[in-house]
N, C-alpha and C positions, 0 to 999 in steps of 0.2 A: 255454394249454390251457383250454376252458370244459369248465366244471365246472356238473351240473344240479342248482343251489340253490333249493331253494323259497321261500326267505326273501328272494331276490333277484332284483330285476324281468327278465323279458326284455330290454325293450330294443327297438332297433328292426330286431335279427333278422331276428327271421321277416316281420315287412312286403319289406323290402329283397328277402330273399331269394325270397319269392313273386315282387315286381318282377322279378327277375332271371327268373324264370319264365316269367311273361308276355312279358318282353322276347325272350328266348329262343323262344318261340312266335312273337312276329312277325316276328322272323327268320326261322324257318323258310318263316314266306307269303311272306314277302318273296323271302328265296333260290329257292323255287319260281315264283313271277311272273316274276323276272328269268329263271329257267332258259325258261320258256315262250318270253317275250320274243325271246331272244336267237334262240333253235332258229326262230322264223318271220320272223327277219331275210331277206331276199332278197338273192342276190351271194353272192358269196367269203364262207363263213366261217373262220376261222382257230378257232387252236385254244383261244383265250380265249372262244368261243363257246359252247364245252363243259366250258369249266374252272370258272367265275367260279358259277354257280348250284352244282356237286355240292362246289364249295371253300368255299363259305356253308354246309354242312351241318353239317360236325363242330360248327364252332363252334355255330350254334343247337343244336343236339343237347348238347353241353357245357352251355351255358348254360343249359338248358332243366333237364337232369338235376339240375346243380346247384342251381338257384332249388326246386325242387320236391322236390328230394332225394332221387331215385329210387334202388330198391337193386333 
């Protein structure tokens, strides 16, 4: 359980967990490129053509909320 000590350093917390933020964030461009991507494929698309970019969401969206700590 953390406990908010003022007598006791951070740590490397809140860097990391920014990281996770930002990371999080590039996922999201990234799952939006790929969604673009795929949707101006020419030919048959199956259904991994619509799955793989809105299936990349939750998780940056997770990662993102977490890293930054949103409430």
């Amino acid at each position: 359980m953390a406990h908010n000590n003022p007598h006791h350093a951070p740590g490397w917390s809140g860097f990391l967990l920014a990281l996770l933020g930002i990371a999080g964030c590039l996922i999201a461009f990234t799952g939006l490129a790929v969604t673009l991507a795929l949707l101006r494929v020419d030919g048959r698309k199956t259904w991994g053509n619509y799955a793989i970019g809105p299936g990349i969401l939750p998780i940056d969206l997770a990662a993102t909320a977490t890293g930054f700590q949103l409430r």
